[in-house]
DRENVEX-447332 format. One record per residue (C-alpha): y, x, z. Coordinates in steps of 0.02 Angstrom, whole numbers, padded with zeros to 5 digits, always signed. Layout:
<rs>
YXZ ...
</rs>
This chain:
<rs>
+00308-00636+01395 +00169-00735+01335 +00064-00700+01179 +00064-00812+01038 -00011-00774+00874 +00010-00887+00732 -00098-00901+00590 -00096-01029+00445 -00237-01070+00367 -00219-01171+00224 -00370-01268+00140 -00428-01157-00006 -00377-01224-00166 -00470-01264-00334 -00475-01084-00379 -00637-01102-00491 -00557-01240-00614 -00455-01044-00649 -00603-00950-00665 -00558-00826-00550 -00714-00852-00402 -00852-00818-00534 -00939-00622-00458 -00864-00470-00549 -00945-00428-00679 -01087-00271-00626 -00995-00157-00729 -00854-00160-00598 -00952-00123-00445 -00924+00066-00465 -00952+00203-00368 -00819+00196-00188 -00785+00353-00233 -00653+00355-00354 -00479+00430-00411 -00363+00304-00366 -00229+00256-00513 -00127+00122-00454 +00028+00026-00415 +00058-00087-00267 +00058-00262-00326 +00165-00359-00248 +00190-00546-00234 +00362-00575-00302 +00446-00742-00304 +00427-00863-00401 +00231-00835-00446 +00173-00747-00288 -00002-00703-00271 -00041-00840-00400 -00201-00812-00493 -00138-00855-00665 +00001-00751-00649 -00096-00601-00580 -00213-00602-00720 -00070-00615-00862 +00008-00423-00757 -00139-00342-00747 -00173-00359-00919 +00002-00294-00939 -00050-00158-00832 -00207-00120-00899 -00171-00019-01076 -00048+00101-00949 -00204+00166-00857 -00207+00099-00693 -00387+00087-00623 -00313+00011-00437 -00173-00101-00349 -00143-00130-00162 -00125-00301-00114 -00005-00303-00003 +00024-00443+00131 +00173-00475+00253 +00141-00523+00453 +00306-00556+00497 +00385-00496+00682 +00537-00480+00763 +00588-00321+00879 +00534-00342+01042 +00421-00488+01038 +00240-00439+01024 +00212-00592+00909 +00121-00577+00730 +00104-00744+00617 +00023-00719+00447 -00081-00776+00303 +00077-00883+00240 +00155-00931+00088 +00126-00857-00071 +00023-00720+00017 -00119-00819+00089 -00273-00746+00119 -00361-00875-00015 -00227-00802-00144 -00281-00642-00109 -00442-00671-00132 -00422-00737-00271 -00332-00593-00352 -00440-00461-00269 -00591-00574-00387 -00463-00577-00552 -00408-00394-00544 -00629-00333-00508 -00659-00442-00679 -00538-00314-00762 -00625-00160-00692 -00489-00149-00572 -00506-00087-00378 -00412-00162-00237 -00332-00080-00078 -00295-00220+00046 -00122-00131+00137 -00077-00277+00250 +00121-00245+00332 +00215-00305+00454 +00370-00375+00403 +00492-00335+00554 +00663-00458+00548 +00788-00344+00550 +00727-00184+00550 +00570-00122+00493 +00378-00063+00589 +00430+00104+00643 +00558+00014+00742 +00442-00082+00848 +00403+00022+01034 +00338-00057+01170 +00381+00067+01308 +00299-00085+01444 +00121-00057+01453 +00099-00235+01478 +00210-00275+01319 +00117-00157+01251 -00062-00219+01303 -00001-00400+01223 +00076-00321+01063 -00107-00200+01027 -00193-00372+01075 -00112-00475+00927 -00103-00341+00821 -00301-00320+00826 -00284-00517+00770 -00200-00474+00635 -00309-00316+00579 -00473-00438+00628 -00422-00566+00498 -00386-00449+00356 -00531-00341+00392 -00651-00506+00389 -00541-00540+00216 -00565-00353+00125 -00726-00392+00177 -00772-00576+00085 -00657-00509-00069 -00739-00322-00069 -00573-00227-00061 -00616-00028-00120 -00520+00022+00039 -00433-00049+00169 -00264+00014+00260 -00279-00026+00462 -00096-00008+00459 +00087+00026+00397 +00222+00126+00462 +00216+00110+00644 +00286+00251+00687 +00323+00242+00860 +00168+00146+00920 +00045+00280+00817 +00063+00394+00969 -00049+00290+01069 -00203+00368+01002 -00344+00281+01108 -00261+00109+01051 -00269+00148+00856 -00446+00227+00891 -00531+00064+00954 -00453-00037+00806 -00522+00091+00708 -00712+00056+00741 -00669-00153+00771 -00631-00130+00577 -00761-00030+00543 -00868-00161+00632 -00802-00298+00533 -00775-00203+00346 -00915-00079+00273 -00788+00025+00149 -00670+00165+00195 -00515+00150+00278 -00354+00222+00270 -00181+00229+00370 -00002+00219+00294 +00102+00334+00371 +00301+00400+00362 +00329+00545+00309 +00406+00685+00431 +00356+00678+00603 +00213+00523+00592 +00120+00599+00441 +00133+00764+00520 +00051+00745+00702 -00044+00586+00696 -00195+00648+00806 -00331+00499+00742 -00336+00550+00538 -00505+00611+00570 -00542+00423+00613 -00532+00386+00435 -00596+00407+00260 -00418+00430+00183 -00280+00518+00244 -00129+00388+00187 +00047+00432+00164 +00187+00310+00119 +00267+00479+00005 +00446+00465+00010 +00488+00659+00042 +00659+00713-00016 +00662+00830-00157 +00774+00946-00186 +00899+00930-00344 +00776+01052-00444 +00655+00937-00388 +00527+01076-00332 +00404+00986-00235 +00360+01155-00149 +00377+01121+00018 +00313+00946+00019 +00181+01000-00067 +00162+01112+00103 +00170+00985+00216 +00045+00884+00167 -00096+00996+00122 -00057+01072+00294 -00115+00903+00375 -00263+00896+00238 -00315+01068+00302 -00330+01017+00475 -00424+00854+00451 -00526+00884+00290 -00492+00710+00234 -00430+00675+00054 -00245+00631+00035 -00194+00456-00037 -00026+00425-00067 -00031+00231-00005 +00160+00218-00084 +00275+00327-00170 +00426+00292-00273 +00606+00319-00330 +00744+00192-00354 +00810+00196-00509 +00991+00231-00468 +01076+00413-00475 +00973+00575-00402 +00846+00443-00313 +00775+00624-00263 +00898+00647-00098 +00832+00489-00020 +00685+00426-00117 +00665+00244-00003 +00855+00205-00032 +00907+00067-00156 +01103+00073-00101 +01173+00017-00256 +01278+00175-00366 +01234+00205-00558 +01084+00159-00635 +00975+00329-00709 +00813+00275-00759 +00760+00450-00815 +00809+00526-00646 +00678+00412-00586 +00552+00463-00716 +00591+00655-00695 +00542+00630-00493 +00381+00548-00556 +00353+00669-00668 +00382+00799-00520 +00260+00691-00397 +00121+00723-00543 +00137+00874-00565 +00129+00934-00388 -00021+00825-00337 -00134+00757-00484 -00242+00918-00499 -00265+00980-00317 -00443+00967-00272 -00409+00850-00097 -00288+00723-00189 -00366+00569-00197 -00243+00462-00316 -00074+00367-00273 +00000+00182-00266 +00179+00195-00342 +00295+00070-00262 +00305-00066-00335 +00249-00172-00482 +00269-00354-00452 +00174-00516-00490 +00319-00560-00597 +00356-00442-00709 +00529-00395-00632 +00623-00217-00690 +00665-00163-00845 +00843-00071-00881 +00952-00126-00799 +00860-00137-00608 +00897-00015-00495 +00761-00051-00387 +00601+00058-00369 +00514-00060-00493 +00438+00077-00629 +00407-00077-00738 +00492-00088-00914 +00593+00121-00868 +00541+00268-00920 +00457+00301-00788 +00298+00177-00802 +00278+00307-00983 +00247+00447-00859 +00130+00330-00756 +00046+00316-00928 +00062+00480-00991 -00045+00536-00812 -00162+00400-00800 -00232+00395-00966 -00234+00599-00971 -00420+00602-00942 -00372+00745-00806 -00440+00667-00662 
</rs>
């Protein structure tokens, strides 16, 4: 099968008639080491990564204490075809520049979590059991981390996530190594992975690689909602690598006990403060241990979606975003 890697690179548009290329102010070059109090921000239909319409959500976001979003950017694939196009639509790379600029002007850091968007399934369904299928798939993925690497560089991303998910192709070790140091070669800041939880999280073999360990946290809970053993699990893999834990995602839908399968939005009855008593769990399992680095609940988006009746994992106008307050603007960390 031959390789064929599509990019679109659109001319960049007026963005300084918005005021939104103009340097971030000094006071927002802080320190890169920092506890991370975000949300990903995600571009949401109609305004996508629009700069205007950014600006007018992070100031929304703002008074509830969040000091970081992760951009986060689709490639799209389908299974079986080691293809990758990206930098399209209302997610490209000259939007999210633009952003990354309007969100440093509020005193607000960016993680740049680029995804593959797999038709049909989703990353940790792509294998490549062929080593020459496999060869051409690690050969346009390194495309696609060599164009948002050169982009978290030009925008100054805080961190940047080298990948998303893949659960099955994460076991090819030397692979995710070299991609490792090309983004390293091509973006000076620290670097993170998204993993699954369960079996990914737990023996991925390159975490010392990185500068974050990154986990996409959707654990089950139990119906007491003791975070015990999850809490177990992951300081286990901290333990071993001595890297700082960032929770890249976590979240609950907002339908009934969202705690049994925390990714799941199957539609059943809405319970907004079952989803706020699973935040509230989340915080108080991980906010004070010494090697937590901060989390990126899942997801706020560019247009202001949620609010009472959405029983999607939007925290925005529930309960929950009040616990996201309550936390972030506790001075504890």
């Amino acid at each position: 099968m031959r390789l064929r890697v599509s990019v679109c690179c659109v001319a960049l548009l007026s963005l300084a008639s918005w005021g939104v290329l103009a340097p971030p102010p000094t006071s927002a070059r802080l320190s890169r080491v920092f506890f991370q109090k975000g949300v990903n921000f995600t571009a949401e239909w109609p305004a996508g990564y629009a700069p205007a319409a950014a600006a007018a959500m992070l100031d929304k976001l703002r008074p509830y204490g969040v000091n970081a979003i992760a951009l986060v950017p689709y490639g799209a694939a389908r299974r079986g075809e080691p293809v990758l196009r990206y930098s399209l639509g209302m997610e490209r790379a000259d939007l999210i520049e633009a952003v990354a600029r309007v969100a440093h002007q509020r005193g607000i850091r960016v993680l740049l979590k680029p995804q593959v968007w797999v038709r049909g399934g989703f990353p940790g369904d792509l294998d490549f059991p062929n080593p020459s299928e496999r060869a051409r798939w690690f050969s346009a993925y390194r495309g696609f981390l060599e164009f948002y690497a050169r982009l978290a560089s030009r925008c100054q991303a805080d961190v940047f996530c080298v990948g998303v998910e893949f659960g099955k192709l994460t076991r090819y070790e030397t692979e995710w190594r070299s991609l490792i140091e090309r983004a390293r070669e091509l973006y000076s800041g620290p670097l993170t992975y998204a993993a699954n939880p369960g079996p990914e999280f737990e023996t991925l073999r390159f975490w010392d690689a990185l500068d974050y360990i990154g986990l996409n946290d959707y654990y089950p809970l139990p119906d007491d909602l003791s975070p015990a053993e999850v809490v177990r699990k992951v300081a286990a893999v901290q333990q071993r690598f001595r890297r700082p834990v960032l929770f890249t995602e976590v979240g609950f839908s907002t339908f009934e006990a969202p705690q049994r399968a925390p990714w799941d939005e199957t539609p059943r009855k809405l319970a907004p403060q079952d989803q706020a008593r699973c935040y509230e769990a989340v915080f108080r399992a991980f906010y004070a241990q010494p090697w937590f680095a901060g989390m990126y609940w899942w997801k706020v988006g560019t247009d202001g979606g949620g609010g009472p009746d959405d029983g999607g994992h939007t925290p925005w106008g529930k309960p929950a975003m009040e616990i996201v307050a309550k936390w972030y603007r506790s001075g504890r960390r």
